[in-house]
N, C-alpha and C positions, 0 to 999 in steps of 0.2 A: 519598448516591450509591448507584445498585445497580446492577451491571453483568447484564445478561441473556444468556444463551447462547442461541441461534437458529438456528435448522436450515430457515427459508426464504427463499424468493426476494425476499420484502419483505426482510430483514433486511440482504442484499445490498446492495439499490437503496439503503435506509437508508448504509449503509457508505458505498457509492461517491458521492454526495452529501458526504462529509466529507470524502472521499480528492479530489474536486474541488477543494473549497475548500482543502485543503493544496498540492496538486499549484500551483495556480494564488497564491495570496497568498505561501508561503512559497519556492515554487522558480522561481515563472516558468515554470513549466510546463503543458501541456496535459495532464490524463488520459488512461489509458485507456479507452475506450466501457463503458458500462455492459455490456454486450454480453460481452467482455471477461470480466468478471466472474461474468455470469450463466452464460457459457460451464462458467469451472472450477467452480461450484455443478453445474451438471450431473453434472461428471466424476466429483464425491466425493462430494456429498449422500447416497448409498445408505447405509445402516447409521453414519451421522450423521459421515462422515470430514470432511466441513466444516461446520464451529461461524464463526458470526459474533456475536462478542462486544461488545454495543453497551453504553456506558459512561452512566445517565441521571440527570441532578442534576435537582433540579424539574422534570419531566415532560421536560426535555430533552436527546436524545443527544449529549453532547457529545465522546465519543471511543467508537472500536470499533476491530478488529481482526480477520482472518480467519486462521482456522486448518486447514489442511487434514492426514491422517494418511494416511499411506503408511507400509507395511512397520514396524510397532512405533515410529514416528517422530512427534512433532507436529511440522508445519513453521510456525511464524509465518510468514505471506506477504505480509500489507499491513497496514499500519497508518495510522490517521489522527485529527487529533483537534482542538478549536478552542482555537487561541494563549488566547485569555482567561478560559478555563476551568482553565488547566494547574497553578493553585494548588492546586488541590482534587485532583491527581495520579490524574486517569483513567485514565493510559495504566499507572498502575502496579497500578490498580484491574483493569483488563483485562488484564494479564500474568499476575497472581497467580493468579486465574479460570482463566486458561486452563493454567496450568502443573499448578492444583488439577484441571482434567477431565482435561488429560493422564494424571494419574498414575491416577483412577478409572477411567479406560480401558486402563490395560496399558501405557502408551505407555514406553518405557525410554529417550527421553531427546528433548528439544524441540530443535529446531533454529532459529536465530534471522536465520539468510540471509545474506546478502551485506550488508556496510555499505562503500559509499566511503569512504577517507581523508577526503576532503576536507568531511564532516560529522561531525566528534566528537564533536559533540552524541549523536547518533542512536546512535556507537559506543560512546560512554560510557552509557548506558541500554541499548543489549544487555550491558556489559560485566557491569553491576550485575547482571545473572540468570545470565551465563555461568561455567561452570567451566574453558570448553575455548576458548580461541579460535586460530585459523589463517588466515593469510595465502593471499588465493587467487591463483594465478599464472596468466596468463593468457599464450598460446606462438602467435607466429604466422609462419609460412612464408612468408618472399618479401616484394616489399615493394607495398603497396596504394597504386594510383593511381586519381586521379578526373582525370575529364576539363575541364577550364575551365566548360562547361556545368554538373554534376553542383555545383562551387564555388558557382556561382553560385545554383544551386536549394536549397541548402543555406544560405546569407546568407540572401535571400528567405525560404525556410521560417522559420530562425529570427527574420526580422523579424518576418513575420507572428504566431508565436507571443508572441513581447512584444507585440505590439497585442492581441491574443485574450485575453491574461492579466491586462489593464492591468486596476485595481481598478475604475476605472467600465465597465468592461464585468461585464452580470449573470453570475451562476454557469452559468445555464443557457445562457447564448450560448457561456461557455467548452468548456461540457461539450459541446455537440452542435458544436462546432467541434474538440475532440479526438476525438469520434466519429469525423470526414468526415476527419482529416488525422493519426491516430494511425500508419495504414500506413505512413507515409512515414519514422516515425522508429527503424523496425523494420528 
């Protein structure tokens, strides 16, 4: 396996085709637009602050991850990678990479993001690189109401997104169906 570091816009599109098919088989979930993506390559790509690190076993990406640097920081921001490869431990082949360019860059300490509770998977594999971890709190003022309608476009939405994610629907109907309906879970 050799994982590659990448500083273009193919490497992106590459990414977010993986981050599809996780988003979609593993969570039931819609993506974000490639668009999305291509967006924060825009923001950091100058002087190479976003690295997208694609993971490839016999000709094929089977995990990548992106990495963007701000203020002496590497942020891990997305990662993705395919359930039937996970023997062969891509995702750790592409941490270790990217922890190795953080440090040839200056960077004085990687940041590994927000993980929910309610995936320990996820939290136990940032744990494994972490020295520091913290609980984040999250404070809210007053109390949020939705109106009957708003309930109902919310059922709806997420019905729709279980049919959009169902496994015999193709990847690319998923993905330009999280393009068209990404707004709405924002």
């Amino acid at each position: 396996m050799r994982v590659h570091v990448r500083h273009d816009l193919d490497a992106v599109r590459t990414f977010h085709r993986l981050h599809v098919g996780l988003r979609k088989h593993k969570y039931r979930l819609l993506a974000q637009p490639v668009e999305f993506f291509e967006n924060i390559w825009h923001e950091f790509h100058d002087g190479g602050r976003c690295a997208t690190l694609l993971a490839e076993l016999d000709g094929e990406v089977i995990a990548g991850a992106m990495f963007l640097e701000w203020d002496d920081v590497l942020y891990y921001k997305f990662g993705a990678s395919l359930p039937e490869h996970l023997g062969a431990r891509p995702n750790d082949a592409v941490y270790w990479t990217g922890i190795q360019r953080g440090v040839e860059r200056g960077m004085r300490l990687v940041d590994w993001g927000l993980s929910d509770l309610d995936q320990p998977g996820l939290v136990g594999f940032k744990g494994k690189w972490a020295s520091d971890e913290r609980r984040i709190v999250t404070l809210r003022s007053g109390t949020w109401l939705q109106a009957p309608e708003q309930e109902e476009f919310g059922r709806e939405l997420g019905e729709l997104t279980r049919l959009l994610t169902d496994a015999s629907v193709p990847d690319e109907i998923t993905a330009r169906a999280g393009a068209l309906l990404y707004r709405y879970f924002c």
